[in-house]
N, C-alpha and C positions, 0 to 999 in steps of 0.2 A: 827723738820722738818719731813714729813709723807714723805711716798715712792713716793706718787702723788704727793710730791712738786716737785719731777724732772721732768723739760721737755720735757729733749731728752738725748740721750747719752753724747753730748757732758757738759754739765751740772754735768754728776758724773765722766767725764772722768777728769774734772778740779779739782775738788773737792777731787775726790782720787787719782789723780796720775795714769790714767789707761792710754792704750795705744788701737790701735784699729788696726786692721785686721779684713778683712774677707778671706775667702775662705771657701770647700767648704771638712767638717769634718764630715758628716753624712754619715755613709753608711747604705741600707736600709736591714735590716734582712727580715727573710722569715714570716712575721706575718701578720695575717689575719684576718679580723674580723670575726664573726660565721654567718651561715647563718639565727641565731635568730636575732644578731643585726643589720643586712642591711637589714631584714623583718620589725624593732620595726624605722627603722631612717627612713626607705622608705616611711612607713605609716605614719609618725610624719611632711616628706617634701612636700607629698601630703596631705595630711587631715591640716595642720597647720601652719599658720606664721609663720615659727618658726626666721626668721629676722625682726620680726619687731619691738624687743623692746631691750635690751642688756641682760635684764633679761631672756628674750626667746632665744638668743643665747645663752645664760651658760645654761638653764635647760633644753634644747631640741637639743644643739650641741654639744659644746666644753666638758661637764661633761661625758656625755653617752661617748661620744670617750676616753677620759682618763680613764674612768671607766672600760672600755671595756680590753684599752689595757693594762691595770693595772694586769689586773685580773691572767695572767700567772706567775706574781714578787709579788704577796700577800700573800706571804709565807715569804718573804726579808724585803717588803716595808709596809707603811702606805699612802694612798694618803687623802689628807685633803682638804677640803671647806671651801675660806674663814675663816683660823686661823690666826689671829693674831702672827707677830714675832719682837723682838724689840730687838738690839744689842746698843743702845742710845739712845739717844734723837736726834739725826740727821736722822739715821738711825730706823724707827718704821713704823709699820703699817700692812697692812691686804691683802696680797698676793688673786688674785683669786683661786688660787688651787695650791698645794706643795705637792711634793714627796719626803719622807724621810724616814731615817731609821725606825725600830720599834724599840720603848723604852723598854727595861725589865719590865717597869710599867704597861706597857697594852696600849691598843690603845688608852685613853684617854689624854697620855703625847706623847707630840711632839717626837722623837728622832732626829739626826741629817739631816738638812734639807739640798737635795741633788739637785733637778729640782724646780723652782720655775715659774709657768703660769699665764699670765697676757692677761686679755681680754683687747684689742685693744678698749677705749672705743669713741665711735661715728668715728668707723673705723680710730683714728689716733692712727699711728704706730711709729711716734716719738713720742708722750708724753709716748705711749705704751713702749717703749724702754728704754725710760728714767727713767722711774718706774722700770722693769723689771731688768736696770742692779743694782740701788739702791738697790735691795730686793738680788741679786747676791751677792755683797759688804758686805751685812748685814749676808745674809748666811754662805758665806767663814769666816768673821768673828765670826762666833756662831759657826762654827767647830772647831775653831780655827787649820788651815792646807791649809796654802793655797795654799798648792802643790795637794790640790783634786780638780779638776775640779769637777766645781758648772754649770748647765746649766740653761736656761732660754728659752721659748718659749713667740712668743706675737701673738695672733691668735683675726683676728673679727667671728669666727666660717667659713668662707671660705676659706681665705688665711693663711696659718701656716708659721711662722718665724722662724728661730733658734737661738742660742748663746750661746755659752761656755765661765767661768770666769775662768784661769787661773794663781795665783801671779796676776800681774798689768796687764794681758793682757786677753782681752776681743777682742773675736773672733766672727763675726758671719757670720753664713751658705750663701753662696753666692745664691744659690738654695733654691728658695720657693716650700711650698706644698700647691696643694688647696684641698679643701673637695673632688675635683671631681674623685680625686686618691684617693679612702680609701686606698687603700693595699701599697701604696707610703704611707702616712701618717702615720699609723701603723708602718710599719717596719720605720720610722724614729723615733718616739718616742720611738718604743722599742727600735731599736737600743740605744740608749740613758740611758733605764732602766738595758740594761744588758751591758752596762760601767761597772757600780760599782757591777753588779752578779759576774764579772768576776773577781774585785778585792776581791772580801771578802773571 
């Protein structure tokens, strides 16, 4: 069973025993994007589609912003495209984009996978969800610690979601971000990236 067999939350909540809250666990740090990359996304929103295919929201939205905000924990972190991760056969498949630790091996080998992002595909955000907490389940499980909060985002490149896996209970952010906020958007994924700067 692949991560896109799950529908919606309630689907892995039965499956594994989760529990479900929200509220509202982001706070926004002070991060920004550079004046290069609101000149490379500006030119990219006028000159280009960039909504009009799902392909064209990963390589012209959602990748350049994680890349962007990445870039200050790229000393800590690995950020991955589409990598494959498998903890069973229940549990397999191929996350849109993952942030994890770096491996002693070099950046070629996964290390322990920490945030795991998932494009919203044909803007639904339950099947989005559904997928995103599965890959959660599978991550906490590949840590093995499931006292670490695992987060998870579901984004169609406009609206940004949030969620945090902790133990059996799966939390998510009551408070959406949209594109139209970079500097809200940023500091809430970084927020997020410097969780685990904090604990290491």
């Amino acid at each position: 069973m692949a991560f896109s067999d799950f529908k919606s939350i309630a689907e892995v909540q039965e499956k594994y025993q989760i529990k479900y809250t929200e509220a509202d666990f982001i706070e926004y740090i002070d991060l920004k994007p550079s004046e290069q990359f609101i000149q490379e996304f500006e030119f990219n929103e006028q000159n280009i589609d960039v909504f009009t295919s799902e392909a064209s929201r990963c390589e012209n939205v959602i990748y350049p912003i994680l890349r962007e905000v990445y870039k200050p924990f790229a000393s800590q972190y690995a950020l991955w495209s589409h990598k494959s991760i498998t903890y069973d056969n229940q549990l397999t498949g191929t996350p849109d984009y993952l942030f994890s630790t770096k491996s002693e091996l070099g950046k070629t080998v996964l290390g322990f996978p920490l945030v795991v992002v998932v494009e919203a595909k044909q803007n639904n955000f339950t099947e989005g969800w559904g997928q995103c907490l599965a890959e959660l389940v599978a991550t906490q499980k590949l840590n093995q610690d499931e006292n670490l909060p695992v987060y998870g985002m579901v984004t169609d490149g406009e609206l940004w979601q949030f969620g945090k896996l902790v133990t059996k209970l799966f939390t998510k952010q009551k408070a959406r971000v949209t594109l139209s906020d970079l500097n809200k958007l940023f500091g809430a994924i970084g927020f997020i990236l410097a969780q685990f700067s904090a604990k290491r």
